[in-house]
N, CA, C and O atoms as a Tinker XYZ file with bonds, in Angstrom:
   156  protein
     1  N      0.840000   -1.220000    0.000000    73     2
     2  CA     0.000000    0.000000    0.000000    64     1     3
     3  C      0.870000    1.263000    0.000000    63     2     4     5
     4  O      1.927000    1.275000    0.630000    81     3
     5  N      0.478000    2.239000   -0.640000    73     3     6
     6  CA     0.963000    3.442000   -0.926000    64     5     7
     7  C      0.723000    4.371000    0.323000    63     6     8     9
     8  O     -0.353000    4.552000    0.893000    81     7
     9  N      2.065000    4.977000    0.662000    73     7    10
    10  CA     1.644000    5.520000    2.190000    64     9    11
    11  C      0.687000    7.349000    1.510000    63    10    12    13
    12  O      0.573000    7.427000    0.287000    81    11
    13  N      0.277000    8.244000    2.137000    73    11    14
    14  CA    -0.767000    8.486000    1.720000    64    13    15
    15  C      0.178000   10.045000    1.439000    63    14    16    17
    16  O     -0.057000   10.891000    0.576000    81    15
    17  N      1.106000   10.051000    2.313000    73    15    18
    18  CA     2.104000   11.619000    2.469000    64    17    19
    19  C      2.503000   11.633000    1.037000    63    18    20    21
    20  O      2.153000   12.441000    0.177000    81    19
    21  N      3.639000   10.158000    0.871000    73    19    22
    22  CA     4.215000   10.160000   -0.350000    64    21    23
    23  C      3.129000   10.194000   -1.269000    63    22    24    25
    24  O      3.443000   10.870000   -2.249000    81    23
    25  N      1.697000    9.622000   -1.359000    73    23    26
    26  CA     0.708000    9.886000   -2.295000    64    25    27
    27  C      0.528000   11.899000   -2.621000    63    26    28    29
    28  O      0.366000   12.568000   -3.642000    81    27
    29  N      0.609000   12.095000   -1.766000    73    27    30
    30  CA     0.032000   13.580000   -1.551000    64    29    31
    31  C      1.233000   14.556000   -2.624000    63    30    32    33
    32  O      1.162000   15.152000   -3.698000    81    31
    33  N      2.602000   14.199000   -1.287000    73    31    34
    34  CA     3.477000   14.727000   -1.911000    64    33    35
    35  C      3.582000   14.630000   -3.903000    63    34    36    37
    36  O      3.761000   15.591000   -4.652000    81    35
    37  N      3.392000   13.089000   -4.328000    73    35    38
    38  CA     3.348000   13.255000   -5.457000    64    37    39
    39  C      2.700000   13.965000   -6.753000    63    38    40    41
    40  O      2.995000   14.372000   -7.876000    81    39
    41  N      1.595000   13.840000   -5.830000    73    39    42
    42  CA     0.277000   14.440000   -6.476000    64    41    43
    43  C      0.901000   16.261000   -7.217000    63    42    44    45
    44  O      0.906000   16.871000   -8.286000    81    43
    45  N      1.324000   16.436000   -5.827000    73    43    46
    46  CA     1.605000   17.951000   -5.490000    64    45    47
    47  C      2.436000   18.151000   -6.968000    63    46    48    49
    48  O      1.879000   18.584000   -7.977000    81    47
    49  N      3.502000   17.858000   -6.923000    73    47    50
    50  CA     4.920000   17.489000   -7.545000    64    49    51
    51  C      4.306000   17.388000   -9.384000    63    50    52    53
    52  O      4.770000   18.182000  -10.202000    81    51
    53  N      3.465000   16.539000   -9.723000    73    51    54
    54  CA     3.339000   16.195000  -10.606000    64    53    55
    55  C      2.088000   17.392000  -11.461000    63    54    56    57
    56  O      2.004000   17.551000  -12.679000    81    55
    57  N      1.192000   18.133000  -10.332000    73    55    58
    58  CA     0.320000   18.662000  -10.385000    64    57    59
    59  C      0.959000   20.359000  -10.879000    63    58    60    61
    60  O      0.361000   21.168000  -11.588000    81    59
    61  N      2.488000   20.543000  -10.170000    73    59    62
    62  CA     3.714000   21.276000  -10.583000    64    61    63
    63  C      3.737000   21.624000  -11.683000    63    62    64    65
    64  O      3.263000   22.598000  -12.266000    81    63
    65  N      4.699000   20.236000  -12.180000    73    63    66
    66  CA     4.880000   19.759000  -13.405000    64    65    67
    67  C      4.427000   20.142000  -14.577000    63    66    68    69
    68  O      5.002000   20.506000  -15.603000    81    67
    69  N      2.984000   19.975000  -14.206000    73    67    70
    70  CA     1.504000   20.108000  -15.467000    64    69    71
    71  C      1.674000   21.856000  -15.345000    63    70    72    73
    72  O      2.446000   22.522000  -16.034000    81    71
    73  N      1.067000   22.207000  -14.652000    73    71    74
    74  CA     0.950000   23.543000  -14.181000    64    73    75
    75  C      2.846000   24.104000  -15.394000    63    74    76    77
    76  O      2.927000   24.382000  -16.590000    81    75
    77  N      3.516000   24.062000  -14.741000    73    75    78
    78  CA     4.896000   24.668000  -15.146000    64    77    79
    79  C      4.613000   24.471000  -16.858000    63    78    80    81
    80  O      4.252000   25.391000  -17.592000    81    79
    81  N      4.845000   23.176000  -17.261000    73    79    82
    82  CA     4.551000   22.404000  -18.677000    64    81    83
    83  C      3.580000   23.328000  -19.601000    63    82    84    85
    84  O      3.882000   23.577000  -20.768000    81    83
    85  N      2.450000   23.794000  -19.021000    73    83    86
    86  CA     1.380000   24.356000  -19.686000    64    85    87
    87  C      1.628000   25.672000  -19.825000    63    86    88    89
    88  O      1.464000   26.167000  -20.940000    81    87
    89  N      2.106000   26.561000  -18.632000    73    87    90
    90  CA     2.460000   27.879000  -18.988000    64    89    91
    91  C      3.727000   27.774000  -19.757000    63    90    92    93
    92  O      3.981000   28.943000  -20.049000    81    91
    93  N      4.528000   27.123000  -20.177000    73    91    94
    94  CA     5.725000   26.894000  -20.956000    64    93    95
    95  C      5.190000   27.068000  -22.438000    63    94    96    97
    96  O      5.675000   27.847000  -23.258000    81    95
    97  N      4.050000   26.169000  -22.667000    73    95    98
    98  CA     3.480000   26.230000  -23.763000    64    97    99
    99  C      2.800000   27.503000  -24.517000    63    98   100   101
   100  O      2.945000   27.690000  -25.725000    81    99
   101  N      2.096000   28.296000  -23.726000    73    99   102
   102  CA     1.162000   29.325000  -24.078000    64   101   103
   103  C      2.654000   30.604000  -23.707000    63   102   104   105
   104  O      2.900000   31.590000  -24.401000    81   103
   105  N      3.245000   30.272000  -22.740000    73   103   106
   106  CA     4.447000   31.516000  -23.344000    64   105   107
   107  C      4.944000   31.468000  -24.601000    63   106   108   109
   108  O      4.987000   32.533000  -25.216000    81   107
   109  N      5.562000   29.889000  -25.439000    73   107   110
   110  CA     5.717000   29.790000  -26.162000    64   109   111
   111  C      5.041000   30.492000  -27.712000    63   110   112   113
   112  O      5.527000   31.065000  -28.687000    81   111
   113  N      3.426000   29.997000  -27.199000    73   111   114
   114  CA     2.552000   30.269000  -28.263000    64   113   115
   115  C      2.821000   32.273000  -28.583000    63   114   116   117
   116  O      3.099000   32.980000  -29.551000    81   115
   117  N      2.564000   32.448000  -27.308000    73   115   118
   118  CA     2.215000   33.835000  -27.531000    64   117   119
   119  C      3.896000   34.719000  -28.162000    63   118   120   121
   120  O      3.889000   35.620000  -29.001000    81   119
   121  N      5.000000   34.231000  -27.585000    73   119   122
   122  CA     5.988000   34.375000  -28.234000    64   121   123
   123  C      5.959000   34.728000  -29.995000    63   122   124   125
   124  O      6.161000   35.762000  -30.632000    81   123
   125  N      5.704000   33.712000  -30.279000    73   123   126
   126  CA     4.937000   32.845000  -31.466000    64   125   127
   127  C      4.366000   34.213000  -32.159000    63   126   128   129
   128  O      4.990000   34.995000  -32.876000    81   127
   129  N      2.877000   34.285000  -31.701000    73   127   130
   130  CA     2.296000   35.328000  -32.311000    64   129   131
   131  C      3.344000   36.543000  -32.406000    63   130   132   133
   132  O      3.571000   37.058000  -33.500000    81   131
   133  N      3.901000   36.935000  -31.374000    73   131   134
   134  CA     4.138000   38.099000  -31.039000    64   133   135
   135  C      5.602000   38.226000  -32.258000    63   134   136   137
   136  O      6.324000   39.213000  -32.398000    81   135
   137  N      5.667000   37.350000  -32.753000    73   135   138
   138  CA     7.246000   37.447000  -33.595000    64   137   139
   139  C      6.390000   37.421000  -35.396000    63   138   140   141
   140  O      6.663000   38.087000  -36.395000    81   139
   141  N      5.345000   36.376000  -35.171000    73   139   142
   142  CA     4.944000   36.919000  -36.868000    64   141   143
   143  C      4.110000   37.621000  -37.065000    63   142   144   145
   144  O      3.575000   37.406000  -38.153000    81   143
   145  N      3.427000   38.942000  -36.147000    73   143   146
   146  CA     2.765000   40.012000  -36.253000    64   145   147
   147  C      4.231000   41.220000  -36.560000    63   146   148   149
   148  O      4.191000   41.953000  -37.548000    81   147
   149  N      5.133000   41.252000  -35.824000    73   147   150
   150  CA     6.596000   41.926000  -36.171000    64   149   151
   151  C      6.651000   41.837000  -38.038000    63   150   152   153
   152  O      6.745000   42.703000  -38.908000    81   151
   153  N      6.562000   40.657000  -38.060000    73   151   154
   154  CA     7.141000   40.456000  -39.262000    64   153   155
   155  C      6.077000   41.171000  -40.610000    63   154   156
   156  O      6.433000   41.090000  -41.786000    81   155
């Protein structure tokens, strides 16, 4: 059985992850726009 801290903790960690991952993306995107409206 999975103790419930390390459950939690992971959750947390991975929930991070997603979170970090996704604003990575839409900075990206908007980057994106923001370079072929320049152009």
């Amino acid at each position: 059985m999975i103790d419930e801290k390390v459950a939690k903790k992971y959750k947390k960690k991975v929930a991070l992850t997603i979170t970090i991952m996704s604003l990575i993306a839409i900075a990206s995107v908007v980057i994106t726009v923001i370079l072929i409206k320049k152009m």
